[in-house]
DRENKOLMI-375937 format. One record per atom (N, C-alpha, C, CB): residue in three letters; x, y, z; residue number from 1. Coordinates in pm, 1 decimal. Each point is the difference from the previous one (the first is absolute). Glycine has a CB too. Example, Ala and Ser with C-alpha at 12.3 -4.5 7.8 and 13.67 -1.06 7.14 Angstrom:
DRENKOLMI-375937
{resn = ALA; X = 1319.0; Y = -569.0; Z = 780.0; resi = 1}
{resn = ALA; X = -89.0; Y = 119.0; Z = 0.0; resi = 1}
{resn = ALA; X = 90.0; Y = 120.0; Z = 0.0; resi = 1}
{resn = ALA; X = -189.2; Y = -117.3; Z = 124.6; resi = 1}
{resn = SER; X = 154.2; Y = 222.3; Z = -196.6; resi = 2}
{resn = SER; X = 82.0; Y = 119.0; Z = 6.0; resi = 2}
{resn = SER; X = -77.0; Y = 109.0; Z = 73.0; resi = 2}
{resn = SER; X = 118.4; Y = -62.8; Z = -214.5; resi = 2}
END
This chain:
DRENKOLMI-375937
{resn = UNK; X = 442.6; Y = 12200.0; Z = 385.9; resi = 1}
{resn = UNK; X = 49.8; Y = -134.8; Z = -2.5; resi = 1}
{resn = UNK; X = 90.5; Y = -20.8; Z = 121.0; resi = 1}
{resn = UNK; X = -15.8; Y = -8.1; Z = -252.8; resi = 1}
{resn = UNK; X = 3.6; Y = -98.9; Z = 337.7; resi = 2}
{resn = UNK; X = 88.3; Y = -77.7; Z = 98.8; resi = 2}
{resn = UNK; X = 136.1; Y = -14.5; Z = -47.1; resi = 2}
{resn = UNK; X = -189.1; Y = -124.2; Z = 74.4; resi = 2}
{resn = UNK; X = 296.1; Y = 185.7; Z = -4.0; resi = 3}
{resn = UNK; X = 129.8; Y = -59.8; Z = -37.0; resi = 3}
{resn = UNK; X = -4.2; Y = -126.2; Z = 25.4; resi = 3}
{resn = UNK; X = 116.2; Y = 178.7; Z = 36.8; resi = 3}
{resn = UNK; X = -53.6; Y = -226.9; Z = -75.6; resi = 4}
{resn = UNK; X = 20.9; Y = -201.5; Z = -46.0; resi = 4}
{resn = UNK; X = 113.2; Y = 10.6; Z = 136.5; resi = 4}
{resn = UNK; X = -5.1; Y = -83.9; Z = -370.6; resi = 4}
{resn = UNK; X = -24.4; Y = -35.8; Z = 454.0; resi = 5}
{resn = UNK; X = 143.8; Y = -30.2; Z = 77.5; resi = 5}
{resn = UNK; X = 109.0; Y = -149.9; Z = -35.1; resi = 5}
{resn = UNK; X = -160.2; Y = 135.1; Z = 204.6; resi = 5}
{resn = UNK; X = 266.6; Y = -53.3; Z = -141.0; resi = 6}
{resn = UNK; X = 121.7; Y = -100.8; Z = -101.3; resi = 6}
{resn = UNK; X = 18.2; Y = -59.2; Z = 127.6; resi = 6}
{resn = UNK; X = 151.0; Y = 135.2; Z = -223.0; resi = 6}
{resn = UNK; X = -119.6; Y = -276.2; Z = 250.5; resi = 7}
{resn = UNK; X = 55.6; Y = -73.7; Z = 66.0; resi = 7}
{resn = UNK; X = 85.4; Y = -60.3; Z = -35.4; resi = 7}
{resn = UNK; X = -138.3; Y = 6.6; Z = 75.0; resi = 7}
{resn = UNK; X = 238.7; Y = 15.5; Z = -179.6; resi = 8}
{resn = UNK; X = 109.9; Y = -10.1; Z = -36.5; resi = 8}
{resn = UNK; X = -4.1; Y = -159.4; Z = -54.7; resi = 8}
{resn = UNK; X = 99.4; Y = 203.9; Z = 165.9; resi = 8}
{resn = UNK; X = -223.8; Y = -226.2; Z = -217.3; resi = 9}
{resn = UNK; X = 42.3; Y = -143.6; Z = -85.8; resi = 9}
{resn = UNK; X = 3.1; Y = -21.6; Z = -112.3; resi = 9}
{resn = UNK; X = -63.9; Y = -74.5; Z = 127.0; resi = 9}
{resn = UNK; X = 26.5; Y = 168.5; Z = -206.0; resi = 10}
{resn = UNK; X = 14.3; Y = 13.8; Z = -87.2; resi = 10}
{resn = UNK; X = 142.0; Y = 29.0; Z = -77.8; resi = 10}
{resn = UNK; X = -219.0; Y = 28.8; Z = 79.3; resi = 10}
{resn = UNK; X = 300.7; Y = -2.8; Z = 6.9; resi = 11}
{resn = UNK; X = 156.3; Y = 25.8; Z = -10.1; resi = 11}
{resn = UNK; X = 61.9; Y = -159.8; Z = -26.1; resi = 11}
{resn = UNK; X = 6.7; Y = 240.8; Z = 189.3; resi = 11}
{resn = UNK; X = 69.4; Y = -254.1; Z = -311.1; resi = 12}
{resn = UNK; X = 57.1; Y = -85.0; Z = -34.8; resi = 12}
{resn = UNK; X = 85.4; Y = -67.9; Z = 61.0; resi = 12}
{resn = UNK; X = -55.1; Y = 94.0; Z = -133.5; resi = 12}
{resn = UNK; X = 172.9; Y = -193.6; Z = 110.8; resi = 13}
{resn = UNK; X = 133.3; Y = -4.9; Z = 99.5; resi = 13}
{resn = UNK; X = 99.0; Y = 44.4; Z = -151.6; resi = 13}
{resn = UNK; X = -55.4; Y = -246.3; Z = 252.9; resi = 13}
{resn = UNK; X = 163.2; Y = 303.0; Z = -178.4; resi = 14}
{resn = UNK; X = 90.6; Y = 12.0; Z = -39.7; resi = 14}
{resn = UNK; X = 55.4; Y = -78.6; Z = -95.9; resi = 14}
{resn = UNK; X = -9.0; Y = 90.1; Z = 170.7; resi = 14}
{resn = UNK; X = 68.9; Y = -113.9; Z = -276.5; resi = 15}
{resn = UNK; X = 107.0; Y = -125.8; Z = -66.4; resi = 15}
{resn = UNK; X = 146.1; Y = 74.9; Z = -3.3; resi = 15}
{resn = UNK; X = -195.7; Y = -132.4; Z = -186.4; resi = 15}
{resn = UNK; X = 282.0; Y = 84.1; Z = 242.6; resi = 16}
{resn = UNK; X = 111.7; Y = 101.5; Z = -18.0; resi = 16}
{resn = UNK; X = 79.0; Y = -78.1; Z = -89.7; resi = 16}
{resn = UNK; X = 2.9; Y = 127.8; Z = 225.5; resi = 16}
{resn = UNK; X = 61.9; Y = -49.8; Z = -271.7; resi = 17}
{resn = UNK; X = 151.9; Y = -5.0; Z = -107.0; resi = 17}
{resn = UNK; X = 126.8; Y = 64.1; Z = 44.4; resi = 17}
{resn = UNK; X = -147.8; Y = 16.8; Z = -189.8; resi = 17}
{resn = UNK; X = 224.3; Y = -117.6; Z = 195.2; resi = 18}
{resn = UNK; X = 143.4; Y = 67.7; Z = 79.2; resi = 18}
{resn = UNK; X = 169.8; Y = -41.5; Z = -77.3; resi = 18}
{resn = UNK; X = -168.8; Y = -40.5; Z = 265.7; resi = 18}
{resn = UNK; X = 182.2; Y = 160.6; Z = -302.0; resi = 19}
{resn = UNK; X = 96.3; Y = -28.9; Z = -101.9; resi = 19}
{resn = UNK; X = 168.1; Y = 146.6; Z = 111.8; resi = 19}
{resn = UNK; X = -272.4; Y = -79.8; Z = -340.8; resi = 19}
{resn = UNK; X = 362.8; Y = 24.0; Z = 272.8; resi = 20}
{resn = UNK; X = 172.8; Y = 73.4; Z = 87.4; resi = 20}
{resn = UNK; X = 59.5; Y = 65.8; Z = -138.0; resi = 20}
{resn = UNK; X = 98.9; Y = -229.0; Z = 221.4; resi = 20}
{resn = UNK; X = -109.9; Y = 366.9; Z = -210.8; resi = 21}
{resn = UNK; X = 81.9; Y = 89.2; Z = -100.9; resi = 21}
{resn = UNK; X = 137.0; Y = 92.7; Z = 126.6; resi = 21}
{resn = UNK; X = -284.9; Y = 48.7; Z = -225.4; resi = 21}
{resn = UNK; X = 412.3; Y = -123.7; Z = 223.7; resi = 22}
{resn = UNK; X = 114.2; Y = 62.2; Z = 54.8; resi = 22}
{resn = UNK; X = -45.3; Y = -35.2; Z = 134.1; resi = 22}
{resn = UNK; X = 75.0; Y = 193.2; Z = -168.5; resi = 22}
{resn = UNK; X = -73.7; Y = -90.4; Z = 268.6; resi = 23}
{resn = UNK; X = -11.6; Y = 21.7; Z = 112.3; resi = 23}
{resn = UNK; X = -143.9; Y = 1.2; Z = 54.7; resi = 23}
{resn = UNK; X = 208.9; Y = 100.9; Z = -38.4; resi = 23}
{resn = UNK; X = -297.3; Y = -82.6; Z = -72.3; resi = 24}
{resn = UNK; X = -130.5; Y = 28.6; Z = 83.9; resi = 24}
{resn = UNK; X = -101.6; Y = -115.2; Z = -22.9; resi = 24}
{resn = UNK; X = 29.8; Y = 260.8; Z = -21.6; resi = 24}
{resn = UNK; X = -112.5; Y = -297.5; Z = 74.5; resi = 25}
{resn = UNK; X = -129.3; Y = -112.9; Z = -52.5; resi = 25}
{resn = UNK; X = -106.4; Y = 108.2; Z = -40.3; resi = 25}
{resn = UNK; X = 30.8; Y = -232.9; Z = 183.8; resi = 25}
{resn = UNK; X = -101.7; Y = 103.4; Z = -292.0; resi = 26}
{resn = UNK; X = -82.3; Y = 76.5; Z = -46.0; resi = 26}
{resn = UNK; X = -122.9; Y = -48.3; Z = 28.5; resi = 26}
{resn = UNK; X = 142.7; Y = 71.3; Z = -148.0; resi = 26}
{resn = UNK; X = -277.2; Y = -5.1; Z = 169.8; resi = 27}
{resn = UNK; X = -74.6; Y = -72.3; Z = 64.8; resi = 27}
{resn = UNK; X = -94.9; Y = 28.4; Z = -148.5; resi = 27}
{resn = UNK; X = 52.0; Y = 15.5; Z = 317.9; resi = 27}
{resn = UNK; X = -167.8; Y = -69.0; Z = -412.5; resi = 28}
{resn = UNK; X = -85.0; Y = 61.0; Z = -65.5; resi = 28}
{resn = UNK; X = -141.7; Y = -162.0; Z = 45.1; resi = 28}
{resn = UNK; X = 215.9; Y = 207.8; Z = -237.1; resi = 28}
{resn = UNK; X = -360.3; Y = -119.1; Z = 229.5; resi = 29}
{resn = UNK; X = -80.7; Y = -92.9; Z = -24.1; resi = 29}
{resn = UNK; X = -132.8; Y = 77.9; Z = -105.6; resi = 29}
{resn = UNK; X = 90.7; Y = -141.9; Z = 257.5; resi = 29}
{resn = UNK; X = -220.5; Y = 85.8; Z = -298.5; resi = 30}
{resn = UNK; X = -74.6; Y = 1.9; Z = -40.7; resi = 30}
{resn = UNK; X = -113.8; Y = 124.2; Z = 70.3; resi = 30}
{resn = UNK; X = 102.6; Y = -247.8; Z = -78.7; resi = 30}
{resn = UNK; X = -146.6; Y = 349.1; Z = 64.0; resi = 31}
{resn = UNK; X = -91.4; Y = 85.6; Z = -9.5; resi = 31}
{resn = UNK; X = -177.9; Y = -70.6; Z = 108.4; resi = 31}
{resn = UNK; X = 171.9; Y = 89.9; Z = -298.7; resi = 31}
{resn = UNK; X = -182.9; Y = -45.3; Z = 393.3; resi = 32}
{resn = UNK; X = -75.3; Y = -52.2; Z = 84.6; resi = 32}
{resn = UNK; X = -120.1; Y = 98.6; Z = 25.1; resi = 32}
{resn = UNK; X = 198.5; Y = -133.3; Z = 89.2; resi = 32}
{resn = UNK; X = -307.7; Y = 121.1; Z = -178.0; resi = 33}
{resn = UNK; X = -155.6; Y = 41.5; Z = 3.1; resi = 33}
{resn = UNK; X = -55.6; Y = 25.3; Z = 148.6; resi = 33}
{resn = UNK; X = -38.3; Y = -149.2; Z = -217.8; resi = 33}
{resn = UNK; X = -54.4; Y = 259.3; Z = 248.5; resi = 34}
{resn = UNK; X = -59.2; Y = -27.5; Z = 96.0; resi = 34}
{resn = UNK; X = -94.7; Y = 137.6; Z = -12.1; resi = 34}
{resn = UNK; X = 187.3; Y = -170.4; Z = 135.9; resi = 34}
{resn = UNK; X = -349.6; Y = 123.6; Z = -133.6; resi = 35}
{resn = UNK; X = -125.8; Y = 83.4; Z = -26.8; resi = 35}
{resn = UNK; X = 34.5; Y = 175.0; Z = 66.2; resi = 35}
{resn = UNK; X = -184.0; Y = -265.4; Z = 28.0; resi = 35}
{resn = UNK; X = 230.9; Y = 219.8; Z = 43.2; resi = 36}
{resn = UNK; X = -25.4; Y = 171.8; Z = 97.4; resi = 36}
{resn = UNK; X = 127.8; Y = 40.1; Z = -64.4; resi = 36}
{resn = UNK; X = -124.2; Y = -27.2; Z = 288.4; resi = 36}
{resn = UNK; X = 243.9; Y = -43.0; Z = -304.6; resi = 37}
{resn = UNK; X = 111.1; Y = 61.1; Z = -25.3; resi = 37}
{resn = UNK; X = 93.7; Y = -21.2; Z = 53.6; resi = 37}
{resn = UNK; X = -97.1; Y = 115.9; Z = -49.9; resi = 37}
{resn = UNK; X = 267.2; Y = -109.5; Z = -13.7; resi = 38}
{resn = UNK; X = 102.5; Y = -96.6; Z = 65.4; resi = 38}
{resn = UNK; X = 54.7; Y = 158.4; Z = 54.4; resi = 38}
{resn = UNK; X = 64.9; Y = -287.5; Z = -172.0; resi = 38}
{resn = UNK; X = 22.2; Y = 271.0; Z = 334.3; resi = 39}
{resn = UNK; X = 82.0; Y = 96.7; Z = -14.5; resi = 39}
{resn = UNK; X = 158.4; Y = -55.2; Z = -16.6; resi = 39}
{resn = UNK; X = -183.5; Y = 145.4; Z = 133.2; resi = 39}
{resn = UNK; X = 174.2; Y = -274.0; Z = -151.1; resi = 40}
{resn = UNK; X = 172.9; Y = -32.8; Z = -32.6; resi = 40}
{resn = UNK; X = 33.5; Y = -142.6; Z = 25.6; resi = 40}
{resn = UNK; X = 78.7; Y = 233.2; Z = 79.3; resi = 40}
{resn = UNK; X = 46.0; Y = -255.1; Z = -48.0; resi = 41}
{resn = UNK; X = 7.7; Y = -129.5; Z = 55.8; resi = 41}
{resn = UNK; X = 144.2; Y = 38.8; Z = 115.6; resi = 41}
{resn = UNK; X = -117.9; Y = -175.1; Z = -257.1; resi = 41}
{resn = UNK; X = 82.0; Y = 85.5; Z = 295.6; resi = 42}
{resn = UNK; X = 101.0; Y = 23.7; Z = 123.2; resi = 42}
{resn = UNK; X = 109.2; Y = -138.4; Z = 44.1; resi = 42}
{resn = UNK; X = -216.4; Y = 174.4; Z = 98.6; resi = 42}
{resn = UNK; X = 340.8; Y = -65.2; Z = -151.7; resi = 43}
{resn = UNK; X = 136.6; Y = -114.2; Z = 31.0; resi = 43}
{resn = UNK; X = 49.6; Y = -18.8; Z = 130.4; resi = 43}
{resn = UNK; X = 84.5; Y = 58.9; Z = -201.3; resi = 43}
{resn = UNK; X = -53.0; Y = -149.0; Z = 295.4; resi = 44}
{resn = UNK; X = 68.2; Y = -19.6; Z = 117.3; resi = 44}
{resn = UNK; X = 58.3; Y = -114.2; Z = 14.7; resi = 44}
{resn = UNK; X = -127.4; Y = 130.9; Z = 82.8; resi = 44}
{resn = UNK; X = 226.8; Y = -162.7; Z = -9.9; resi = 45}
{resn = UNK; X = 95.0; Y = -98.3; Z = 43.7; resi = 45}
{resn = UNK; X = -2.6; Y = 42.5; Z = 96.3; resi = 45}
{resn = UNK; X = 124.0; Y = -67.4; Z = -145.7; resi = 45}
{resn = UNK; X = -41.5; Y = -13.5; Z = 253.4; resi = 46}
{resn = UNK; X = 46.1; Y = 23.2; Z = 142.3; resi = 46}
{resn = UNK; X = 140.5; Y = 86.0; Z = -26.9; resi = 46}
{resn = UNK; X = -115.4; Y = -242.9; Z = 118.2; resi = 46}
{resn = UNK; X = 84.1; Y = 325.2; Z = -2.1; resi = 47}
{resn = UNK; X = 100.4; Y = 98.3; Z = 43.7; resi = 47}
{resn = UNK; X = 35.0; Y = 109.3; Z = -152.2; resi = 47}
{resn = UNK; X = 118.1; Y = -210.6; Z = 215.5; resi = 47}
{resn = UNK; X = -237.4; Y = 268.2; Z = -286.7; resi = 48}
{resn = UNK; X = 24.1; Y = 39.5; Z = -81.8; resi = 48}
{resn = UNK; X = -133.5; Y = 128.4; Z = -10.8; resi = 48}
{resn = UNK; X = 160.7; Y = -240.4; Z = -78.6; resi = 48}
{resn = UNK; X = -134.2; Y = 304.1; Z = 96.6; resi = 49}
{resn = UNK; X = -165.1; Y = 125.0; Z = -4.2; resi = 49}
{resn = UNK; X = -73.3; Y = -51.6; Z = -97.9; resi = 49}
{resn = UNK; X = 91.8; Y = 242.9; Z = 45.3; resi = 49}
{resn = UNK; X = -217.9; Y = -274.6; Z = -48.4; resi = 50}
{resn = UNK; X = -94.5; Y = 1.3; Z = -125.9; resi = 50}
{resn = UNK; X = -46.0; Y = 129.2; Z = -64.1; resi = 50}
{resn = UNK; X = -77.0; Y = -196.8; Z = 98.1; resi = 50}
{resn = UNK; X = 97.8; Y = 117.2; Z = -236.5; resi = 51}
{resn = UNK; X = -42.4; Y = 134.7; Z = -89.3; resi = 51}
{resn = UNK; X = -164.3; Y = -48.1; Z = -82.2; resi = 51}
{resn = UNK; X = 318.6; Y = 85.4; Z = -64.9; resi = 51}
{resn = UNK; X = -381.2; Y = 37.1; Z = -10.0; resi = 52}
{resn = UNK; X = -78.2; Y = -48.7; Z = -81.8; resi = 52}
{resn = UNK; X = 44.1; Y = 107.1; Z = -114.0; resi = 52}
{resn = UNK; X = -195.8; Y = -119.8; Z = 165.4; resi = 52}
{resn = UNK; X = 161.8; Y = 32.5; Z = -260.0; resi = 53}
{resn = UNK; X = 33.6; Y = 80.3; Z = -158.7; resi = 53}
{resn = UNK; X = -139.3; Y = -25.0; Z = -29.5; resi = 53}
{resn = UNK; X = 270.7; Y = -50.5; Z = -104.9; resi = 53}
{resn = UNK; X = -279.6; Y = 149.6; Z = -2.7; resi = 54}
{resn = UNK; X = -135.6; Y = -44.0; Z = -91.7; resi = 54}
{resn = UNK; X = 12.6; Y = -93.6; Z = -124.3; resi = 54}
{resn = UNK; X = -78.2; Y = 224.1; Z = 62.2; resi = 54}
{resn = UNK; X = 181.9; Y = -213.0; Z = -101.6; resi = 55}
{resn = UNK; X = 75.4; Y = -83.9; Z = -160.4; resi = 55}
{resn = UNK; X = -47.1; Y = -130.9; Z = 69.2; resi = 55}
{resn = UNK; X = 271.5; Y = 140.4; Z = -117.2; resi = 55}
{resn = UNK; X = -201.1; Y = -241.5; Z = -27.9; resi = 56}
{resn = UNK; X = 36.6; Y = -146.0; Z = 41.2; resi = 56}
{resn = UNK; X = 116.6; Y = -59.2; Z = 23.3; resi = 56}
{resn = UNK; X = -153.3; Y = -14.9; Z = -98.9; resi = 56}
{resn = UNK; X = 226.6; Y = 103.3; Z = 122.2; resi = 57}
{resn = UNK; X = 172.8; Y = -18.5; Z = 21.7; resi = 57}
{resn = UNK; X = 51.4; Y = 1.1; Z = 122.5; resi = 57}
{resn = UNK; X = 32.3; Y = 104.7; Z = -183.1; resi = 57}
{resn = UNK; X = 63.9; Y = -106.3; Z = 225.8; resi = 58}
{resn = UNK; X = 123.0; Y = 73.2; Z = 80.8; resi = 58}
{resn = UNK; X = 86.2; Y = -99.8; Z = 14.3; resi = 58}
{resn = UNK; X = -116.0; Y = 165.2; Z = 132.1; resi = 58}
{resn = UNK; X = 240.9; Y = -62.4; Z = -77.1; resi = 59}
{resn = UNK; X = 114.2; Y = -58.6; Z = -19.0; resi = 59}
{resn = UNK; X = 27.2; Y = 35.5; Z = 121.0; resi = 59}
{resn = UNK; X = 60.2; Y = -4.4; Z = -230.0; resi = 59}
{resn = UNK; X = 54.7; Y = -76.9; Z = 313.4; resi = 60}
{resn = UNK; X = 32.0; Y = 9.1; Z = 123.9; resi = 60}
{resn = UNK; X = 169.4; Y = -76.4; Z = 36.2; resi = 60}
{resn = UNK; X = -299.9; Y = 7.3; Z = 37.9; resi = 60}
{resn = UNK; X = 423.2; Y = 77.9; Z = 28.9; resi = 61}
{resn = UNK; X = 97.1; Y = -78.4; Z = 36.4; resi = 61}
{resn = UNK; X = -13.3; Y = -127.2; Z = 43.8; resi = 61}
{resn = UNK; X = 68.9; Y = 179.1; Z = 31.2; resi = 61}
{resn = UNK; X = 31.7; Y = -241.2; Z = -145.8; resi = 62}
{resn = UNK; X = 49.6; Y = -138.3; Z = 64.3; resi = 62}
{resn = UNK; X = -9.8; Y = -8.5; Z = 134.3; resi = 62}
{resn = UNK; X = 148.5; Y = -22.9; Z = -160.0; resi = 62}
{resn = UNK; X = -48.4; Y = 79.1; Z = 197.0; resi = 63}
{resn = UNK; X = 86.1; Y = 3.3; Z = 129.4; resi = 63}
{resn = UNK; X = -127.8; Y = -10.0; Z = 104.9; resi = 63}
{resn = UNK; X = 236.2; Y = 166.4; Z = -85.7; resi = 63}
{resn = UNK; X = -308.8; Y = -59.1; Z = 54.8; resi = 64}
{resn = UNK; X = -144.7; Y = 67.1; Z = 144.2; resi = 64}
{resn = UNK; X = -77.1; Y = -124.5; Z = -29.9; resi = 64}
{resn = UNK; X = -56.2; Y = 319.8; Z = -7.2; resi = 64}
{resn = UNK; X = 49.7; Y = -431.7; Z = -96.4; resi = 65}
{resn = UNK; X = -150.9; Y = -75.2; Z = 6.5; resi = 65}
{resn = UNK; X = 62.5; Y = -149.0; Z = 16.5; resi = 65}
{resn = UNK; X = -180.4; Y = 169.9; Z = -180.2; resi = 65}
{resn = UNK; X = 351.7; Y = -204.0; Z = 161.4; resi = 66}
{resn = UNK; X = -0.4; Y = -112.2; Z = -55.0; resi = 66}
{resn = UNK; X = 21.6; Y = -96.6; Z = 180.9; resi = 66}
{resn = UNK; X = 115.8; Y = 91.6; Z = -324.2; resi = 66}
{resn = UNK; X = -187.3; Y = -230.7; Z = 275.8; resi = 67}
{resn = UNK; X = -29.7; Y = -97.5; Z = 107.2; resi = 67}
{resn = UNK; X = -141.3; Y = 65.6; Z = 47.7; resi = 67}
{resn = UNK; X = 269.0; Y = -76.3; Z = 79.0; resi = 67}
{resn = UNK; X = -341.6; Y = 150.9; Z = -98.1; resi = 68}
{resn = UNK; X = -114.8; Y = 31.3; Z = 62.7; resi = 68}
{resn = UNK; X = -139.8; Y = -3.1; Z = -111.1; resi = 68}
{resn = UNK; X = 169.2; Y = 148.0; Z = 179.3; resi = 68}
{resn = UNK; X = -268.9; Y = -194.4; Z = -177.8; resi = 69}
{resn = UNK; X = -138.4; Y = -21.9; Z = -21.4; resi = 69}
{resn = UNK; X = -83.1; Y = 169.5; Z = -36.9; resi = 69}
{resn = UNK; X = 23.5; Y = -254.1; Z = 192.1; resi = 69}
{resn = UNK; X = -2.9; Y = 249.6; Z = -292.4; resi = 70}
{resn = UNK; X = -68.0; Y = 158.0; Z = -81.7; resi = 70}
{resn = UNK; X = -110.3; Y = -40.8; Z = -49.6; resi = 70}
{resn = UNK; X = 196.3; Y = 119.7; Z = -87.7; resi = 70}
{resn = UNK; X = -320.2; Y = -62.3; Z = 206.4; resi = 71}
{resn = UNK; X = -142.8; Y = 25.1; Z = -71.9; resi = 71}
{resn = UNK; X = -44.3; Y = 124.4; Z = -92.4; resi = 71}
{resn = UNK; X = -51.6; Y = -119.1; Z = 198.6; resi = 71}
{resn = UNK; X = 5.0; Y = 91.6; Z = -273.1; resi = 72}
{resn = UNK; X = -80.1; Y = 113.2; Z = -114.9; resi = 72}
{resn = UNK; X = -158.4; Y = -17.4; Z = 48.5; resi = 72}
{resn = UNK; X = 178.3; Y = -37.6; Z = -252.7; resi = 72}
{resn = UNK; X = -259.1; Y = 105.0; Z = 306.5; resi = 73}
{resn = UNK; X = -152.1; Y = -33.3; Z = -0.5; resi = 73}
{resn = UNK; X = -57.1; Y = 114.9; Z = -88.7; resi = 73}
{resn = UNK; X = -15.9; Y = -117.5; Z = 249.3; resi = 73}
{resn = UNK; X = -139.0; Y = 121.1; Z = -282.9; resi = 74}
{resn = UNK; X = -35.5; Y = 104.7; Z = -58.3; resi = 74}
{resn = UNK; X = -91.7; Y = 82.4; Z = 117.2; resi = 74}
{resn = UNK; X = 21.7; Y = -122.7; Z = -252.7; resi = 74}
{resn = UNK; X = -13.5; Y = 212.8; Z = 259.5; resi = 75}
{resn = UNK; X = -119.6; Y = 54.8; Z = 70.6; resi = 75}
{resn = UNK; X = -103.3; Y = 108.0; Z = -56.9; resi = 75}
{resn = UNK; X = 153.9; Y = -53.2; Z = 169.9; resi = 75}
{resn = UNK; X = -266.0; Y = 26.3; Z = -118.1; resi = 76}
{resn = UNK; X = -110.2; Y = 102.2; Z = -20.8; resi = 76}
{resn = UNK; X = 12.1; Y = 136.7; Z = 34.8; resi = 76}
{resn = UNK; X = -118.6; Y = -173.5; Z = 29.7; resi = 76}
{resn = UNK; X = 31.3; Y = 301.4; Z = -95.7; resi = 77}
{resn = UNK; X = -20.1; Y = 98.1; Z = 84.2; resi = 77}
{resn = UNK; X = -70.4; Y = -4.5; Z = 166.2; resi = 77}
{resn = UNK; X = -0.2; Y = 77.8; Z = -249.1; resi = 77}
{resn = UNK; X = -44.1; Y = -191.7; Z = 261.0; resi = 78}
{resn = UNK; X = -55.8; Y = -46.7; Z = 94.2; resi = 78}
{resn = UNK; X = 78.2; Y = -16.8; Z = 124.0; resi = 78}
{resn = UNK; X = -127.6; Y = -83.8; Z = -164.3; resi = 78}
{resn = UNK; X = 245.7; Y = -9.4; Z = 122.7; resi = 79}
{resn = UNK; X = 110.0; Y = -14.6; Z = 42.9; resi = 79}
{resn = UNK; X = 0.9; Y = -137.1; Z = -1.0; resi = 79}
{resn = UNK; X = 26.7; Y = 202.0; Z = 113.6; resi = 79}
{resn = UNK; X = -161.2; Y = -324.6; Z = -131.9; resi = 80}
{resn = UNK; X = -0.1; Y = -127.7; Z = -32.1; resi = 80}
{resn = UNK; X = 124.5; Y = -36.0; Z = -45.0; resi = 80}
{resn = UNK; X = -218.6; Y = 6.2; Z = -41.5; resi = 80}
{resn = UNK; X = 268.9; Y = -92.5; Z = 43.9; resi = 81}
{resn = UNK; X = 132.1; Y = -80.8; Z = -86.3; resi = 81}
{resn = UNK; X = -60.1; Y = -115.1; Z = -21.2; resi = 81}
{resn = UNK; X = 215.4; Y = 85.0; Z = 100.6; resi = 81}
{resn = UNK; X = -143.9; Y = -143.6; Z = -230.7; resi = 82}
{resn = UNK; X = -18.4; Y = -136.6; Z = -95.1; resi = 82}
{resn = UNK; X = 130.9; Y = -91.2; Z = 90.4; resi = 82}
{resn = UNK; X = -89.6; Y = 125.8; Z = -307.2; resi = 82}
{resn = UNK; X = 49.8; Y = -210.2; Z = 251.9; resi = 83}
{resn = UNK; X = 159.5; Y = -112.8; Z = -9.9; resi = 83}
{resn = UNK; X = 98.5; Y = 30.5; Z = -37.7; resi = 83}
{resn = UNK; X = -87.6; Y = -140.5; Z = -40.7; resi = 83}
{resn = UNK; X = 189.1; Y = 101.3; Z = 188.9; resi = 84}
{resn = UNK; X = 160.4; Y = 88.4; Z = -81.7; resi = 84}
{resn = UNK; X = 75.6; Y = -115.1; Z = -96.0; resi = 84}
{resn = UNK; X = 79.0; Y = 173.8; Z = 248.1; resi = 84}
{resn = UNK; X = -30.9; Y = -141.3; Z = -338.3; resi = 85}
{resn = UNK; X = 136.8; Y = -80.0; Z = -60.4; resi = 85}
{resn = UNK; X = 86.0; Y = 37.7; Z = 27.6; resi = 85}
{resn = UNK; X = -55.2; Y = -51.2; Z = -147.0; resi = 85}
{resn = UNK; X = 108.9; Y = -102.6; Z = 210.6; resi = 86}
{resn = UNK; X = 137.2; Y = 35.6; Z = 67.6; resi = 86}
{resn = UNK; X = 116.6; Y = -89.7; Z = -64.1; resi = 86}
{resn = UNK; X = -123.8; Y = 61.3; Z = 233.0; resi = 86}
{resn = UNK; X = 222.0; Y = -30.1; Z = -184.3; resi = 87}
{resn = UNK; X = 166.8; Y = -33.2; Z = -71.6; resi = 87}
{resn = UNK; X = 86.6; Y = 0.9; Z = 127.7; resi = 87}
{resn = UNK; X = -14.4; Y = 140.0; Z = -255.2; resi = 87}
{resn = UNK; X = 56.7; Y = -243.7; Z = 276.3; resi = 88}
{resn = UNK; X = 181.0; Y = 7.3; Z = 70.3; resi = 88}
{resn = UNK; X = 84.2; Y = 19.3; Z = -117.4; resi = 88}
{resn = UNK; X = -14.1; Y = -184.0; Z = 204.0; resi = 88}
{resn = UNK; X = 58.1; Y = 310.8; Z = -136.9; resi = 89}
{resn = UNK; X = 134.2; Y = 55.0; Z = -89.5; resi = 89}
{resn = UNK; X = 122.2; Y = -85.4; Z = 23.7; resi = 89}
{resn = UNK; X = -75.1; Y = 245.2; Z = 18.6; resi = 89}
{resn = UNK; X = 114.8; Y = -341.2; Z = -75.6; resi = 90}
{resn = UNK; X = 144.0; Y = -14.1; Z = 32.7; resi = 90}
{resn = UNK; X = 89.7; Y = 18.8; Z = -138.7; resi = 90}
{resn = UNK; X = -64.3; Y = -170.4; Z = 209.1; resi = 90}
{resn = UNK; X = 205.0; Y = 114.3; Z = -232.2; resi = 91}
{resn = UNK; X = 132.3; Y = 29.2; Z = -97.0; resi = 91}
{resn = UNK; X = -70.5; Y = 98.5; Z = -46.4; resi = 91}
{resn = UNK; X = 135.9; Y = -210.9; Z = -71.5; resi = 91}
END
């Protein structure tokens, strides 16, 4: 059998949820499908290293994100990405 190729459209967009416990933001969204397989999603803002987790969570300093635009995208093993949900962090 032919491996199937992913062109990454099948990748959803993001919906994010953004909620402030103390000092840190919290970032959580919804679980994002994809045929070949997800390897995570990937958090970035400006002037901030991007990370990818595999969960649907993370949490991140006030201080490092706030006034700046925090994308969550999902990405493929492929490395395709979906639509990011994004948030300006401010108060």
């Amino acid at each position: 059998m032919k491996p199937v190729a992913d062109d990454g459209d099948s990748l959803a967009n993001v919906q994010l949820d953004v909620g402030r416990a103390g000092s840190n933001v919290l970032f959580r969204w919804a679980a994002v499908a994809d045929p070949l397989g997800l390897r995570g999603y990937r958090i970035s803002a400006p002037g901030v290293k991007p990370l990818v987790v595999k969960g649907t969570s993370a949490a991140a300093s006030f201080a490092a994100v706030r006034g700046k635009k925090v994308a969550v995208v999902a990405v493929d093993k492929a490395g395709n990405t979906g639509v990011a949900g994004t948030v300006r962090v401010s108060r």
